[in-house]
C-alpha positions in Angstrom: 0.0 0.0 0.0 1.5 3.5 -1.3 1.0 6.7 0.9 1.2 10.2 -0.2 4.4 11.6 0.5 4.6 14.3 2.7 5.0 17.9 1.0 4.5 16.2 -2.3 3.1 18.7 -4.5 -0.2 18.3 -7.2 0.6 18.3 -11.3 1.9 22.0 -12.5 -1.6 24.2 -13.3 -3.2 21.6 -10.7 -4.7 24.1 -7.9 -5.5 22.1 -4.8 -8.7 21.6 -4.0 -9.8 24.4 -1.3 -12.4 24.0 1.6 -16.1 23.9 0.6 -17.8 25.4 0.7 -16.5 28.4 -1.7 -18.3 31.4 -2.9 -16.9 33.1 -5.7 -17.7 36.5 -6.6 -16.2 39.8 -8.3 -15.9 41.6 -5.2 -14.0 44.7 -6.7 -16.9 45.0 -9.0 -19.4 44.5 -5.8 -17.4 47.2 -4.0 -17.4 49.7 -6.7 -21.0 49.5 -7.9 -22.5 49.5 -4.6 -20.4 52.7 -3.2 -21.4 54.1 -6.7 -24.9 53.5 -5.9 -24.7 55.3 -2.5 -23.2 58.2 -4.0 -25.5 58.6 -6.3 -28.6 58.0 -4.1 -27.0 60.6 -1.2 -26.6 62.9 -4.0 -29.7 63.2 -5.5 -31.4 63.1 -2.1 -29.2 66.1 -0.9 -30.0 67.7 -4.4 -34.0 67.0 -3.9 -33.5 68.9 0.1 -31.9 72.0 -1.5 -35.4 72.2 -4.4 -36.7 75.7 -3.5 -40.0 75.1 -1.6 -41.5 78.7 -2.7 -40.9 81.2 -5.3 -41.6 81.3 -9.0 -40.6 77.8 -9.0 -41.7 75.0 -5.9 -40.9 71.8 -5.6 -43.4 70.0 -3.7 -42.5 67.0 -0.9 -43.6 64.1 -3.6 -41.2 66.4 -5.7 -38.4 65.8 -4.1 -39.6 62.5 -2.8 -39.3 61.1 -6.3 -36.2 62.7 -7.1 -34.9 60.9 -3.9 -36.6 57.7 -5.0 -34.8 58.2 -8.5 -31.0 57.9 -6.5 -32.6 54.7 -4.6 -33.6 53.1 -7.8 -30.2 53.8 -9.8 -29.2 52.1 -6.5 -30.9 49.0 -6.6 -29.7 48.5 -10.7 -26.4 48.6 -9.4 -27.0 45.9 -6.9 -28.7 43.7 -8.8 -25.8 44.3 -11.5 -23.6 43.6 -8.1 -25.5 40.3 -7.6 -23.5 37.6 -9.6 -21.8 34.9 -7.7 -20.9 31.1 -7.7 -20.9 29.3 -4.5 -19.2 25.4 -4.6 -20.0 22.9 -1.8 -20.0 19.2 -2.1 -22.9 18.3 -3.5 -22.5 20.9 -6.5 -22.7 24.9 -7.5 -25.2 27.3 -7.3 -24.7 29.9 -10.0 -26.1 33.4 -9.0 -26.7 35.7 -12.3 -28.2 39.0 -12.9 -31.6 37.6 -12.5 -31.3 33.8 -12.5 -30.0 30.8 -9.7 -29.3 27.2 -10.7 -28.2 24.8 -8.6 -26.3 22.5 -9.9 -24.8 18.8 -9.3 -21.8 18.3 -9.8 -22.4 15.4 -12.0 -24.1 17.8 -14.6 -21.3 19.9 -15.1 -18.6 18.4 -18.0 -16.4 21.3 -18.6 -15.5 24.6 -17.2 -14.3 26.9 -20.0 -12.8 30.4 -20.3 -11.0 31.0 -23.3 -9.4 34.4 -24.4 -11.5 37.1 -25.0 -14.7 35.6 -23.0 -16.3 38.1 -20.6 -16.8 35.1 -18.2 -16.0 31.8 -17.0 -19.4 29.0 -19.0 -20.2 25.5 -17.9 -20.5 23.0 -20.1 -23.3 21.0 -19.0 -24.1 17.2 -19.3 -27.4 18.4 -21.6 -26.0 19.6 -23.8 -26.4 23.5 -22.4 -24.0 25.8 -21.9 -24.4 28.3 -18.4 -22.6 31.4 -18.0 -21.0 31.8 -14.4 -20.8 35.7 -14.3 -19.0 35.8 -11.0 -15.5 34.9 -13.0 -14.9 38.2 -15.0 -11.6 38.3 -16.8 -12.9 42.0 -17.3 -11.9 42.6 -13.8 -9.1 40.8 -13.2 -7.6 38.4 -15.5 -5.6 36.7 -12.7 -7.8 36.4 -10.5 -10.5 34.7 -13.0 -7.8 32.0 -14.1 -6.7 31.2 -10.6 -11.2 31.0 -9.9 -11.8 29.2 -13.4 -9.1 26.6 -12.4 -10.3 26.2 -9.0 -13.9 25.4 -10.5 -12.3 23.0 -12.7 -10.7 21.3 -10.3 -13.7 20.7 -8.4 -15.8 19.6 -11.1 -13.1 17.3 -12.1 -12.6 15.7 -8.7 -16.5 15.4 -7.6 -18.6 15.4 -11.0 -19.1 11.8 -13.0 -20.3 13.1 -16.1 -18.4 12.6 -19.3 -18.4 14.5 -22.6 -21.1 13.8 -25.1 -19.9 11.2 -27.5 -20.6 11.5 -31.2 -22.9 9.4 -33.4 
């Protein structure tokens, strides 16, 4: 009976497995939109408490109400735009879009793919679909995509079953 060595290290381009479960997410993205949205929304509110009240021109409360409501919506756009993530445990991935969630075995998933030029990281899945995962965003950072693409593959590789479509 063989035992691993110890400090033996995986194949080059092999990321070891890390501890489920994992979310992944753009968080520079996250961060920027959502302090964007807060800036806008404080902004227009301060803008809709400076409206004249009287004069030639007056702004009435549901006025400047709606302008307020205006920031606050602008606000919510940018979290849902914020909302993308991927989240790995060991039964399989849920993949969190703009305005969609699948969970997913890992049996389902054949391939993890990012190739050059891609905005994001797509699964290749055993029906023949393919799913975007916007949560790995080259766009962003290209490292840290690869080193979340490879880490995704490595996990479908080590817990899914499901093989490649064979042709007829």
């Amino acid at each position: 009976m063989t035992t691993p060595r110890e400090g033996a290290r995986e194949p080059a381009g092999t990321p070891a497995l890390p501890p489920l479960p994992l979310t992944i997410r753009p968080v520079v993205t996250r961060v920027v939109l959502m302090a964007i949205g807060a800036v806008v929304f404080a902004v227009l509110t301060l803008i809709a408490a400076l409206l004249p009240a009287g004069g030639a021109i007056s702004w009435s409360l549901g006025e400047r109400a709606l302008v307020s409501a205006a920031g606050l919506l602008v606000w919510g756009v940018l979290a849902l735009l914020s909302r993308p993530r991927a989240v790995a445990d060991l039964d399989g991935v849920t993949v969190v879009n703009l305005t969609t969630t699948r969970r997913l075995a890992w049996a389902e998933v054949v391939r993890v793919t990012l190739r050059p030029g891609d905005p994001w990281v797509t699964l290749d899945l055993a029906d023949g679909t393919v799913l975007p995962v916007m949560a790995v965003q080259p766009g962003v950072s290209r490292r840290r995509a690869l080193a979340d693409a490879r880490t995704l593959r490595a996990l479908a590789e080590a817990h899914g079953t499901a093989s490649p479509p064979t042709a007829r």
